[in-house]
Residue frames as a rotation matrix with the C-alpha (Angstrom) as fourth column:
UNK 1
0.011 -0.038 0.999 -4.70
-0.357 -0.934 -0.032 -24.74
0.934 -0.356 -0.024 -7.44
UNK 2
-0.945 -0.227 -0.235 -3.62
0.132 0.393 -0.910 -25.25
0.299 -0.891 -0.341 -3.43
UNK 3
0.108 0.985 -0.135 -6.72
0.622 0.039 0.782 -25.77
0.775 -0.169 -0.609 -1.47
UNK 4
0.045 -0.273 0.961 -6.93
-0.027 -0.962 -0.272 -22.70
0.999 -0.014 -0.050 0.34
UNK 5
0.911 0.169 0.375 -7.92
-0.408 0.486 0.773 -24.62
-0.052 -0.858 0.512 3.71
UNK 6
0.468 -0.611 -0.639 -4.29
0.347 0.792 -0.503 -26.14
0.813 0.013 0.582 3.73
UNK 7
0.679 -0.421 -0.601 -2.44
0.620 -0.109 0.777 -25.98
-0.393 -0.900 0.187 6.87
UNK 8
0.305 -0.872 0.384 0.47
-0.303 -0.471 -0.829 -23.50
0.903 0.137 -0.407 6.89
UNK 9
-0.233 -0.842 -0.487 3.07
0.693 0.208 -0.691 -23.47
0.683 -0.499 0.534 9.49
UNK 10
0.598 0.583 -0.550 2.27
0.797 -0.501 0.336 -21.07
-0.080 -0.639 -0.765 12.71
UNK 11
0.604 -0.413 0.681 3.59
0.081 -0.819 -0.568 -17.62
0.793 0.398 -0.461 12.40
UNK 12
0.173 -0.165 0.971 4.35
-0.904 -0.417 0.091 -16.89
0.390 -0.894 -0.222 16.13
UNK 13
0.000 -0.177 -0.984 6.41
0.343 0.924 -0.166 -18.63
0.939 -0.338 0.061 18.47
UNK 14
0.292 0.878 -0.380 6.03
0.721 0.059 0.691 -18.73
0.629 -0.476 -0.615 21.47
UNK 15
0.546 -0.172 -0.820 8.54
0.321 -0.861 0.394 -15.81
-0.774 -0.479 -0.415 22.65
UNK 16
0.865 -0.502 0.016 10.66
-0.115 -0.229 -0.967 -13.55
0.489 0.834 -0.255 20.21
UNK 17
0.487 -0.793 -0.365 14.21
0.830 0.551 -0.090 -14.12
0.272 -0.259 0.927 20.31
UNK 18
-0.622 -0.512 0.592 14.94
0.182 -0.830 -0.526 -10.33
0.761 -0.220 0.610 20.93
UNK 19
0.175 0.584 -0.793 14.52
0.985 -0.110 0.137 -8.52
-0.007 -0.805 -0.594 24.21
UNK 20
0.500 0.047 0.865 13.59
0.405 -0.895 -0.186 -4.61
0.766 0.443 -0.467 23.73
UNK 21
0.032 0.069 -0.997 15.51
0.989 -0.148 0.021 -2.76
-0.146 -0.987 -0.073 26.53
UNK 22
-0.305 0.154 -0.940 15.06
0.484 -0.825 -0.292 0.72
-0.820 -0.544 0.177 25.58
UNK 23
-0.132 -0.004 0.991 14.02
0.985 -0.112 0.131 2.72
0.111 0.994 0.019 22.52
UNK 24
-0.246 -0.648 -0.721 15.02
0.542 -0.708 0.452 6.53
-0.804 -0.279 0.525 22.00
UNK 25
0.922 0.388 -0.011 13.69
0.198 -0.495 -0.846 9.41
-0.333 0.777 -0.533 19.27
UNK 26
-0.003 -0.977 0.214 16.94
0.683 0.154 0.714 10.07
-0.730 0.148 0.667 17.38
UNK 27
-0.971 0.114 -0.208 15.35
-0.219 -0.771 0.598 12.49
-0.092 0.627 0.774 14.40
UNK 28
-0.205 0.966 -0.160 12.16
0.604 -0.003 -0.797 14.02
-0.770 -0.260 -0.582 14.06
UNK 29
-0.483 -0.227 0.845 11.24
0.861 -0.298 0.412 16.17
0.158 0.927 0.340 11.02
UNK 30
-0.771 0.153 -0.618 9.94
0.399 -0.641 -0.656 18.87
-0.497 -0.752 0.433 11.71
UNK 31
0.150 0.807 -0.571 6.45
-0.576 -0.398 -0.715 19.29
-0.804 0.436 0.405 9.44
UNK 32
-0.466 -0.090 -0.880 6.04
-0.876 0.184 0.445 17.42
0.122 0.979 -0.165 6.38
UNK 33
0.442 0.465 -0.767 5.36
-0.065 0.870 0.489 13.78
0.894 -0.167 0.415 6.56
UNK 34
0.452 0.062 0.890 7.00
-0.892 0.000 0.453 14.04
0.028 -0.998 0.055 10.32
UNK 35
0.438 -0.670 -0.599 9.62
-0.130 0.612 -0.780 11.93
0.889 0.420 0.181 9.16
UNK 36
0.554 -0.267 0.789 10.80
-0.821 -0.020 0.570 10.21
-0.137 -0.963 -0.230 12.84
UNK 37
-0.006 -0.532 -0.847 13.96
-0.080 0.844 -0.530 7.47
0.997 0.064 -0.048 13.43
UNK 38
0.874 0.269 0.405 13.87
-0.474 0.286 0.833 5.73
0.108 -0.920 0.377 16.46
UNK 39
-0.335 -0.933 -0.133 16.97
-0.679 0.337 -0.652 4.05
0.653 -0.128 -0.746 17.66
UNK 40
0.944 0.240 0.227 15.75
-0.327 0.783 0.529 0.49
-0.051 -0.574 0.817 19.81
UNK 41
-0.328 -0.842 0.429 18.52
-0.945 0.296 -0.140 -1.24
-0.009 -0.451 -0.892 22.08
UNK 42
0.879 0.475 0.037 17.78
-0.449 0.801 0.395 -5.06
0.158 -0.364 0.918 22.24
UNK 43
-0.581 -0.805 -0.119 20.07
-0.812 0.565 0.144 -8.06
-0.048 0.181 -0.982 23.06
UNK 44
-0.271 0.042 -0.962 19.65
-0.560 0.806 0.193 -12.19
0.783 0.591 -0.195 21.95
UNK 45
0.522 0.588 0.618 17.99
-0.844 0.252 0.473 -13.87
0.123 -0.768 0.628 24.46
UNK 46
0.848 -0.496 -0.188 19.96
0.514 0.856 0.061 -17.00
0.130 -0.148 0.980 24.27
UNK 47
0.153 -0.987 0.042 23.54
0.830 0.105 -0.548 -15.33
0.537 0.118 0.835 23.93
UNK 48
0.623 0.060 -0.780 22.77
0.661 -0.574 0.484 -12.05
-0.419 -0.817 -0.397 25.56
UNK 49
-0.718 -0.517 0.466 24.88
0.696 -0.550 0.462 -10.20
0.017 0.657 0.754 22.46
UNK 50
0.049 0.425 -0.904 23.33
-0.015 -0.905 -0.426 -6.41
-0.999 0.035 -0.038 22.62
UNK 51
-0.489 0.314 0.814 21.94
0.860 0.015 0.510 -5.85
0.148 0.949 -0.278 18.91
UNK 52
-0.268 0.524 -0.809 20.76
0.048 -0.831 -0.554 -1.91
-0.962 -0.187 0.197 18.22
UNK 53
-0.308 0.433 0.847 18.33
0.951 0.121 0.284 -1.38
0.021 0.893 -0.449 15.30
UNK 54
-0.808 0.398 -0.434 16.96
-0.269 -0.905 -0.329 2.07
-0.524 -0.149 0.838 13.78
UNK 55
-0.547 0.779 0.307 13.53
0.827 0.559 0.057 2.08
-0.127 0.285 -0.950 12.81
UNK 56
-0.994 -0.078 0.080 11.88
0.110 -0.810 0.576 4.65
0.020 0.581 0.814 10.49
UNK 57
-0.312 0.948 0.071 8.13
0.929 0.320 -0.188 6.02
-0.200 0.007 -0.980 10.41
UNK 58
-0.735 0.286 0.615 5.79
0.143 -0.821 0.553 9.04
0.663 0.494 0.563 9.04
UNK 59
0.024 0.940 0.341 2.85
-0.790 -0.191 0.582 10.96
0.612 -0.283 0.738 10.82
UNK 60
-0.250 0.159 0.955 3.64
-0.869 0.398 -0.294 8.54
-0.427 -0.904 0.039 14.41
UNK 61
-0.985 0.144 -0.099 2.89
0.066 0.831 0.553 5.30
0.161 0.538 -0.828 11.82
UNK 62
-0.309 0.877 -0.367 -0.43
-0.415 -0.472 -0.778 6.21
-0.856 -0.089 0.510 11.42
UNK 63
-0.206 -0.085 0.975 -2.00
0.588 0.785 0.193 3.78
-0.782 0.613 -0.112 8.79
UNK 64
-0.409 -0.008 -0.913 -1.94
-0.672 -0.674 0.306 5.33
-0.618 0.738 0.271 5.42
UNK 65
0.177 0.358 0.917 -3.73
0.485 0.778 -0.398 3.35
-0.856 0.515 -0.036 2.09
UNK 66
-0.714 -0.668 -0.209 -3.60
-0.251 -0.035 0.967 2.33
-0.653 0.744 -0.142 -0.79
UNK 67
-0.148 0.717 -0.681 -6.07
-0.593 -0.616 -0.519 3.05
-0.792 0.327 0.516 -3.68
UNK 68
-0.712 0.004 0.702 -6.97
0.400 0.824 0.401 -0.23
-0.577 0.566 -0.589 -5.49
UNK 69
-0.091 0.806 -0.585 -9.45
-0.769 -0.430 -0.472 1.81
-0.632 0.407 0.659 -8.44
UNK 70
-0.924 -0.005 0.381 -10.79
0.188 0.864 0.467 -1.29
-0.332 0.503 -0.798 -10.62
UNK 71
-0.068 0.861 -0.503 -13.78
-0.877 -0.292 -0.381 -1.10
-0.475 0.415 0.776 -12.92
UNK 72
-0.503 0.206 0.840 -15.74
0.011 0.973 -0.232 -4.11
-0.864 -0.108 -0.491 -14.70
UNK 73
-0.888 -0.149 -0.435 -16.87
-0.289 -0.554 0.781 -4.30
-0.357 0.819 0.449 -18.34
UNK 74
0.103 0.702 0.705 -19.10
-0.124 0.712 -0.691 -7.41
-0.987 -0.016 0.161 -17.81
UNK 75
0.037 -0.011 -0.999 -17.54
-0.969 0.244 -0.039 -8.61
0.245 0.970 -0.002 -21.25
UNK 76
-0.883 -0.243 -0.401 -16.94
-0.084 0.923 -0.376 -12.32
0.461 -0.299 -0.836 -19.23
UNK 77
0.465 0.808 0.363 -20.17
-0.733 0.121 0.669 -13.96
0.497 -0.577 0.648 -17.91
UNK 78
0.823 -0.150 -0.549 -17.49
0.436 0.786 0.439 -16.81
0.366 -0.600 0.712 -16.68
UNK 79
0.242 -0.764 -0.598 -14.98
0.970 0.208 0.128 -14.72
0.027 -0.611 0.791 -15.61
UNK 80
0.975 0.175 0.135 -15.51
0.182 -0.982 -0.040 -10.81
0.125 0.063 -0.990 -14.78
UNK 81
0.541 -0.630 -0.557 -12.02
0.054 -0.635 0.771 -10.48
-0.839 -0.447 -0.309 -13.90
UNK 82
-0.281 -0.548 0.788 -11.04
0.932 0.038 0.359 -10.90
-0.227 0.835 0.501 -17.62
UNK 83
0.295 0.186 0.937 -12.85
0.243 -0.963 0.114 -7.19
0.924 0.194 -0.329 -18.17
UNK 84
0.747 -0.039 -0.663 -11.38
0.521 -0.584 0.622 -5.82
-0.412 -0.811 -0.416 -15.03
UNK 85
0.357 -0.634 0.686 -9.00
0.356 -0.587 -0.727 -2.54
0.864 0.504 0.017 -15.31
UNK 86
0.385 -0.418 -0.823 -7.06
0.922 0.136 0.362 -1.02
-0.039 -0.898 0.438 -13.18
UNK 87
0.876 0.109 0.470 -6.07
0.262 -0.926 -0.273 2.26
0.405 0.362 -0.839 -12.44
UNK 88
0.347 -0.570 -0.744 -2.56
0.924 0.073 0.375 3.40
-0.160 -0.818 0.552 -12.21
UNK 89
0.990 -0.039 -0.132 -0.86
-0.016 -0.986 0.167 6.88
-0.137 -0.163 -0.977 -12.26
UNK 90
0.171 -0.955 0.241 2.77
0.857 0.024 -0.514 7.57
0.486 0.295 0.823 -13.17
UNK 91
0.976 -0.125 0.176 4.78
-0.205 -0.796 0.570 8.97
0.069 -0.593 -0.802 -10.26
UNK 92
0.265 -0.964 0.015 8.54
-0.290 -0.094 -0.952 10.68
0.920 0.248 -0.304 -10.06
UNK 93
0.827 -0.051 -0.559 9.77
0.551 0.271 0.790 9.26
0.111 -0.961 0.252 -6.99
UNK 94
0.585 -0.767 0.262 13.14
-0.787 -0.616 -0.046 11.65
0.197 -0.179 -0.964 -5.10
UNK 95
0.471 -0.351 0.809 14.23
-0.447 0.696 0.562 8.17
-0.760 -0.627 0.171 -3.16
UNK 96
0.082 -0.500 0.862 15.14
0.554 0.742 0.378 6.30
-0.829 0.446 0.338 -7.02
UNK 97
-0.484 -0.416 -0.770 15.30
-0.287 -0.756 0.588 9.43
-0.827 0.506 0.246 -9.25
UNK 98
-0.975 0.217 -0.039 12.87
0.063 0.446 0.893 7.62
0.212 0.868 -0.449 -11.94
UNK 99
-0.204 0.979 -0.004 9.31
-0.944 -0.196 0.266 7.22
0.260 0.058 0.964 -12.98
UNK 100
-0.934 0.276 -0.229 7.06
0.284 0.959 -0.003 4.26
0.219 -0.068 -0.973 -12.14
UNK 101
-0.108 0.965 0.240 3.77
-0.484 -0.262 0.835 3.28
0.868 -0.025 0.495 -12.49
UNK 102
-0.990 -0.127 0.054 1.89
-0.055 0.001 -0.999 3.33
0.126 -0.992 -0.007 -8.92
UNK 103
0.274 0.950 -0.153 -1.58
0.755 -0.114 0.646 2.98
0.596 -0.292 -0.748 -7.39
UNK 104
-0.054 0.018 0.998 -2.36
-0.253 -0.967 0.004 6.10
0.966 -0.252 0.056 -6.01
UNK 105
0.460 0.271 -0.846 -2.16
0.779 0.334 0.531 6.08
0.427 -0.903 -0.058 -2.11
UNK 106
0.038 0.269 0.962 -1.84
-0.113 -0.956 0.272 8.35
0.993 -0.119 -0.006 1.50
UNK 107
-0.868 -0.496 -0.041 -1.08
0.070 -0.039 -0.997 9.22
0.492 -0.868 0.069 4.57
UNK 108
0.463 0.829 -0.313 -4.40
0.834 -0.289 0.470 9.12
0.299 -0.478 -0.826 7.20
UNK 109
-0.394 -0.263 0.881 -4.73
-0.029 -0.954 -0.298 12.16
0.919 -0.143 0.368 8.73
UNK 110
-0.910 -0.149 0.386 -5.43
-0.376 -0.090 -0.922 12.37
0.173 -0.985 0.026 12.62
UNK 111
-0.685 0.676 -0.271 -8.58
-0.531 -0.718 -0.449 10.83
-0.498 -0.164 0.851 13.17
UNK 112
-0.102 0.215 -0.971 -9.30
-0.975 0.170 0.141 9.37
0.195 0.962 0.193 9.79
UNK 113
0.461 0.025 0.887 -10.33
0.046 0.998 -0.052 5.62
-0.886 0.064 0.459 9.50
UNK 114
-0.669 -0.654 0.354 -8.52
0.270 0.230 0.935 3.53
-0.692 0.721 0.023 6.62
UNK 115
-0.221 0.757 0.615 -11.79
0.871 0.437 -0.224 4.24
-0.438 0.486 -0.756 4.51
UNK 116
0.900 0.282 -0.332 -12.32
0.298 -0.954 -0.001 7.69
-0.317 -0.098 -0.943 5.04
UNK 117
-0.101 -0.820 -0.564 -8.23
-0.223 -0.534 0.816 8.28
-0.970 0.208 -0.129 4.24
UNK 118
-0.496 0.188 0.848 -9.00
0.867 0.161 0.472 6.16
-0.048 0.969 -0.243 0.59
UNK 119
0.503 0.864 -0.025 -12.15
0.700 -0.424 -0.574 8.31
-0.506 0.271 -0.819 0.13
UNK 120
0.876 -0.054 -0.479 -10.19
0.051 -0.978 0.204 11.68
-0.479 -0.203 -0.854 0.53
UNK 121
-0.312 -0.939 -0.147 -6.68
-0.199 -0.087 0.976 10.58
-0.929 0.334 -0.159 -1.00
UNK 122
-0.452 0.037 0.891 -8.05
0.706 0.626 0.332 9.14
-0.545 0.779 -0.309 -3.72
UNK 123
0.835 0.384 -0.394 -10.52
0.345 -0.923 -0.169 12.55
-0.429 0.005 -0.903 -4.31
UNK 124
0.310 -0.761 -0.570 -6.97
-0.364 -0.649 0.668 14.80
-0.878 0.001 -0.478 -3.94
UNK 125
-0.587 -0.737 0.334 -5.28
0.093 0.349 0.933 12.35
-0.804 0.579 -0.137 -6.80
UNK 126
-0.430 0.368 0.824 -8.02
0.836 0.508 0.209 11.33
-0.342 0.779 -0.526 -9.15
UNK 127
-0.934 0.347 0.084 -10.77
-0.221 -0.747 0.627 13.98
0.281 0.567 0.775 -8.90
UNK 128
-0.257 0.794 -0.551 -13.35
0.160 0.597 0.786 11.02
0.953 0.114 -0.280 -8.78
UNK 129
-0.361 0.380 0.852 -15.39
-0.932 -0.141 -0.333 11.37
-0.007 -0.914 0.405 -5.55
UNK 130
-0.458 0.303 -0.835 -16.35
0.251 0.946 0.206 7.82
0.852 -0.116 -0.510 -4.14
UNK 131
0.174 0.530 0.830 -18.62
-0.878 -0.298 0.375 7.16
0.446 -0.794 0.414 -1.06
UNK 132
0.035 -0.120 0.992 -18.39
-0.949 0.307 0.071 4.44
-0.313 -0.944 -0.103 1.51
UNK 133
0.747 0.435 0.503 -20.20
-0.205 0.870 -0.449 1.70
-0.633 0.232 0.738 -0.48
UNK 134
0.886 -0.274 -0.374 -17.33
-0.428 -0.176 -0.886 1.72
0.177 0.945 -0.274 -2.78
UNK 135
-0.213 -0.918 0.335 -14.41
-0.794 -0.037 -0.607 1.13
0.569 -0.395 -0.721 -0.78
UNK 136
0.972 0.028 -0.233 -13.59
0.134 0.750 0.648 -2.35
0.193 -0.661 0.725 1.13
UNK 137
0.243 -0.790 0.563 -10.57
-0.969 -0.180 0.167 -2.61
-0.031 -0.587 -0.809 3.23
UNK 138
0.524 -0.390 -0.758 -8.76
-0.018 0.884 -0.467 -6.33
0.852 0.258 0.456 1.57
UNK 139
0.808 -0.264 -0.526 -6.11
0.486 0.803 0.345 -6.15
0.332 -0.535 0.777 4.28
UNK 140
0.689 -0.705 -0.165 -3.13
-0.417 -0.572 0.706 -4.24
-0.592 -0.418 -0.689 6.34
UNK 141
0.508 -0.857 0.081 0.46
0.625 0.302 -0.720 -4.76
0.593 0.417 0.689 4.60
UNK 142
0.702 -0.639 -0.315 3.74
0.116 -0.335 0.935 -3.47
-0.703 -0.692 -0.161 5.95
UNK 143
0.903 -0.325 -0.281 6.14
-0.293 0.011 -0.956 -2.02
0.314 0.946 -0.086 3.10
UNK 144
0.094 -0.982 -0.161 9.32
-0.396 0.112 -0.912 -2.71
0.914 0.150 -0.378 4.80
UNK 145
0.943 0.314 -0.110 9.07
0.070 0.136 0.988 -4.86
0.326 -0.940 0.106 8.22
UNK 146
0.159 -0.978 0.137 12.89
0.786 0.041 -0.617 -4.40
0.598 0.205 0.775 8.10
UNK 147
-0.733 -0.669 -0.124 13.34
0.653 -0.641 -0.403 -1.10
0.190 -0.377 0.907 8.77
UNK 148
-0.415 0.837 0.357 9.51
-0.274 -0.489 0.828 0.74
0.868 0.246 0.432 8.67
UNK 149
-0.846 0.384 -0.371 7.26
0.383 -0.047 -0.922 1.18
-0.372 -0.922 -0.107 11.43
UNK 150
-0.893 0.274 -0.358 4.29
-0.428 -0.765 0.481 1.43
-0.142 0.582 0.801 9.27
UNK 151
-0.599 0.674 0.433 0.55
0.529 0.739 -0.418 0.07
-0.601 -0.022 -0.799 8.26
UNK 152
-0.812 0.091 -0.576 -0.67
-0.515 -0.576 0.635 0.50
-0.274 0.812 0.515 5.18
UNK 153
0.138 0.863 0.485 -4.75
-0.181 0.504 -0.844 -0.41
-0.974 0.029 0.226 4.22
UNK 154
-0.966 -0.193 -0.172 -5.13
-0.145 -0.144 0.979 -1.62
-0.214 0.970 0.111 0.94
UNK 155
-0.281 0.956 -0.089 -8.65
-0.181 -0.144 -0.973 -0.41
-0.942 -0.258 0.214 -0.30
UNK 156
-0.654 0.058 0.754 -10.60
0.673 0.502 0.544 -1.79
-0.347 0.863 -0.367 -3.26
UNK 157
-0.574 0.418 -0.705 -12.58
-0.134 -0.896 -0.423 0.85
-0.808 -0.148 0.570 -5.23
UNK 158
-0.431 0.323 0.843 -14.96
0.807 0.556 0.200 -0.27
-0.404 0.766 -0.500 -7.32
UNK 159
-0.693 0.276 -0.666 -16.25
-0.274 -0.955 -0.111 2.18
-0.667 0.106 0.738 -10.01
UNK 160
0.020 0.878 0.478 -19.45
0.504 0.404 -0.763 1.89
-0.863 0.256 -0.435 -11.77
UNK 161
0.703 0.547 0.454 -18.92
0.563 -0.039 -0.825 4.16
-0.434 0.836 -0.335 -14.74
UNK 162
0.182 -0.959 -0.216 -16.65
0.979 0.198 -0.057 6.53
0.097 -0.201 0.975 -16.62
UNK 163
0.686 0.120 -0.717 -16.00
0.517 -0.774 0.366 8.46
-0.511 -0.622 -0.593 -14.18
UNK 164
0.622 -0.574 0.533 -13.56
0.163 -0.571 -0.805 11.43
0.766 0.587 -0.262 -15.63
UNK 165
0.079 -0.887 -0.456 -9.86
0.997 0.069 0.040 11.77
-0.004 -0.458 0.889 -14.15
UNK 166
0.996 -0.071 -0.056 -9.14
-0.071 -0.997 -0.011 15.45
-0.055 0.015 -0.998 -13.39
UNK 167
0.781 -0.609 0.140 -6.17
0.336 0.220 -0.916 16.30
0.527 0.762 0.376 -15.16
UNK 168
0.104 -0.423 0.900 -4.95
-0.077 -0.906 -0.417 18.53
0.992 -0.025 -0.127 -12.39
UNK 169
0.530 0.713 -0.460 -5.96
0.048 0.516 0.855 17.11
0.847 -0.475 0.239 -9.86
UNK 170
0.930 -0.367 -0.007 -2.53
-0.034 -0.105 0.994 16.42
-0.365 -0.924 -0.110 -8.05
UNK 171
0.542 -0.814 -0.210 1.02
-0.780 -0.394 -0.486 17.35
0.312 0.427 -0.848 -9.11
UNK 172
-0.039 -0.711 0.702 2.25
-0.817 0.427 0.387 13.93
-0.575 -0.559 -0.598 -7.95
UNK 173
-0.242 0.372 0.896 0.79
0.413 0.875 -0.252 11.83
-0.878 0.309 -0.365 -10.09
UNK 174
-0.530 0.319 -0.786 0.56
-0.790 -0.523 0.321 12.07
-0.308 0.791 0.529 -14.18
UNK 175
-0.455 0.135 -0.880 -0.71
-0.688 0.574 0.443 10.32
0.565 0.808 -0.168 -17.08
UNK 176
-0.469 0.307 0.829 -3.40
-0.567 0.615 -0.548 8.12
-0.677 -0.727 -0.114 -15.03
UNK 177
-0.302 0.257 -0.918 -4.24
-0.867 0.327 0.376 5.46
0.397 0.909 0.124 -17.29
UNK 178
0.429 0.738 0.521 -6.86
-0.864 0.504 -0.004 1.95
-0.265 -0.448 0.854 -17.25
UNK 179
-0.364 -0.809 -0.461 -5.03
-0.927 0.363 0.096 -1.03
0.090 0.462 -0.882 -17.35
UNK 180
0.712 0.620 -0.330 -6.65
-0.431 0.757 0.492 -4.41
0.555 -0.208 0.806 -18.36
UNK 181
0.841 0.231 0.489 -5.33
-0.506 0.655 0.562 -7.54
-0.190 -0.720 0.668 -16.36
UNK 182
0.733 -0.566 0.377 -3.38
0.648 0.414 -0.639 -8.52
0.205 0.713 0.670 -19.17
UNK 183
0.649 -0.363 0.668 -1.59
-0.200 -0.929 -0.310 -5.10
0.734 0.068 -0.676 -19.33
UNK 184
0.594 -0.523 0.611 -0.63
-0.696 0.047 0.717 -5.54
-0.403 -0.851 -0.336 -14.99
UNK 185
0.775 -0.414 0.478 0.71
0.199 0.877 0.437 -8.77
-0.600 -0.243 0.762 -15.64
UNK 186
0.807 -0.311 0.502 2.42
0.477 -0.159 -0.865 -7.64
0.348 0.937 0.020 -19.09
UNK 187
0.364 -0.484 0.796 4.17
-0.462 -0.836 -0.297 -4.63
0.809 -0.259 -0.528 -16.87
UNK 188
0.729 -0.445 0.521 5.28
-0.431 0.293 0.854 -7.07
-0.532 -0.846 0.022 -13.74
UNK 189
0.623 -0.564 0.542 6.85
0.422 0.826 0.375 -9.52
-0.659 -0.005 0.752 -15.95
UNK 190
0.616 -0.543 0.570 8.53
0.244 -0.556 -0.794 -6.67
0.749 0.629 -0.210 -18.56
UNK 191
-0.670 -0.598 -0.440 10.30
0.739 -0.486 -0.466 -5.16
0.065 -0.638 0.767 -14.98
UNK 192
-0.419 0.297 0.858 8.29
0.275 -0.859 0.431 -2.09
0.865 0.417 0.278 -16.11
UNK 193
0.456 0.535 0.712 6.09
-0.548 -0.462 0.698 -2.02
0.702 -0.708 0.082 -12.65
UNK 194
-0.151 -0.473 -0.868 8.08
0.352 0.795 -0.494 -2.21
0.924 -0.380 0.046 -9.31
UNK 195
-0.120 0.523 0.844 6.57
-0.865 -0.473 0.170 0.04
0.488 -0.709 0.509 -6.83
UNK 196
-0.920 -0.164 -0.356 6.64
0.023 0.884 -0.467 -3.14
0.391 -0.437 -0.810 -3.81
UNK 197
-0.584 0.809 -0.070 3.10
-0.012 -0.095 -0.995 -1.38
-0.812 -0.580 0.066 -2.44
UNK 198
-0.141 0.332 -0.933 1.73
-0.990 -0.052 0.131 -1.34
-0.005 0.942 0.336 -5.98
UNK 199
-0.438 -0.213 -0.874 2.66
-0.610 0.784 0.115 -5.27
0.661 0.583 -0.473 -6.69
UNK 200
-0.922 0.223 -0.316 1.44
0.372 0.738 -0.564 -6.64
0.107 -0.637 -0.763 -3.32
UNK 201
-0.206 0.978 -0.013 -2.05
-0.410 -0.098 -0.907 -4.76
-0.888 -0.182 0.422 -3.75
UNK 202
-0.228 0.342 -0.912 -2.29
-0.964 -0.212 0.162 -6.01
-0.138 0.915 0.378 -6.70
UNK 203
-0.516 -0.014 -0.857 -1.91
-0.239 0.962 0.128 -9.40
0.823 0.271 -0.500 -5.86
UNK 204
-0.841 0.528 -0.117 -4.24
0.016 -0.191 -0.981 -8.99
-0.541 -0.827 0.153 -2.85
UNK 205
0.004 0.812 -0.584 -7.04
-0.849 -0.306 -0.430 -7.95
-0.528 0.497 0.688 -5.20
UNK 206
-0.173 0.273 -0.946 -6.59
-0.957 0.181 0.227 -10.41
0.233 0.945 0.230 -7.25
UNK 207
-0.932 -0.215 -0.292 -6.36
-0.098 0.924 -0.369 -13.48
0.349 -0.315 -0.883 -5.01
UNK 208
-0.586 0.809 0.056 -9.66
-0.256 -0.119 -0.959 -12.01
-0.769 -0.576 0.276 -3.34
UNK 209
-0.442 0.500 0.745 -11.47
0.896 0.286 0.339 -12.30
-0.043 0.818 -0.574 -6.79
C-alpha cells in the first residue's frame, strides 16, 4: 500500500492560464432547483485567443450532500469494515432515462450547513431521523468541474441499529436496500452502479476507514 505521506505533485500553479473578462446570466429557471447557465468570456494568456465557456448550477451552487448511511455488525474484531453495509436506494433518473442504484442526497436549503442539509435530506428519503453525533462531513467533491458550478458534502452516517426505512417516505427513491462491501464492489465491477456521486463517496468512505 502507497505510504500515504508520499509527496504528490502541487495542484496550483502559480497563475491560471485563463483570464476571466466577463461573465453574463444566460438562463435562469424560474422555481424548481433554479436551474441557472452562465456564459464566462475568457482568453489564453499566452496567445490571447478569446475562449467562451457555459457553466451550469442549481439553488446559486449552494452546497448540497450526499448521504453516506453505513451500519456495523461487529462480526470482524480485525476488520469492522468486513461487516459494514451500505445503504443505497434505486432512483429513475429524466437526464439517462434508466434506473440506478444511488446514495440518497440534496440540495441545502438557504441557511443550512452541510450537516443540517444530510440530517433533513436524509429524514425526507429514508424516514430514519439522525442527530448531529451521527453525521461527519469526509470531504467537498465537485460532480462535473467541466461544466458544473457546484459543491457537494459527502456525509458519513453511522447507524447504530435497525432503524426501519419508511416505505413512503419519498417518491424519488425505491427499493432502499443494505449492501455489504462485497455487494458495492460486486455492483462497480458488474457496470451495475454508475451514479459518478455515488462511486466517489464511496470511495471516500472507504479510504477514510
Amino acid at each position: 500500500m502507497a505510504n500515504i505521506n508520499e509527496q504528490v505533485p502541487a495542484m496550483h500553479d502559480p497563475e491560471p492560464p485563463l483570464e476571466i473578462l466577463q461573465q453574463r446570466e444566460v438562463f435562469r429557471e424560474q422555481g424548481g432547483a433554479e436551474f441557472r447557465v452562465e456564459e464566462v468570456l475568457t482568453k489564453v494568456k499566452d496567445s490571447g485567443v478569446p475562449v467562451t465557456f457555459h457553466v451550469a448550477s442549481v439553488k446559486d451552487a449552494r452546497p448540497g450532500t450526499v448521504c453516506v448511511a453505513l451500519k456495523e455488525d461487529g462480526s470482524s474484531s480485525s476488520d469492522n469494515r468486513l461487516g459494514r453495509r451500505y445503504l443505497l436506494a434505486r432512483h429513475w433518473r429524466v437526464s439517462t432515462g434508466s434506473w440506478g442504484w444511488e446514495f440518497p442526497r440534496g440540495m441545502g436549503e438557504a441557511g443550512e450547513s452541510p450537516v443540517q442539509t444530510a440530517i433533513r435530506e436524509f429524514r425526507e428519503e429514508t424516514g430514519i431521523a439522525v442527530d448531529d453525533a451521527q453525521v461527519t462531513i469526509m470531504q467537498h467533491i465537485h460532480a462535473d468541474t467541466g461544466v458544473l458550478r457546484d459543491d457537494i458534502a459527502v456525509a458519513r452516517i453511522v447507524l447504530q441499529g435497525a432503524e426501519s426505512i419508511a416505505k413512503d417516505s419519498d417518491w424519488e427513491l425505491s427499493d432502499m436496500t443494505w449492501f455489504t462491501e462485497q455487494q458495492m464492489r460486486n455492483l462497480i465491477i458488474s457496470g451495475e452502479l454508475t451514479d459518478g456521486i455515488t462511486l466517489a463517496a464511496f470511495a471516500i468512505v472507504e479510504f477514510a476507514g
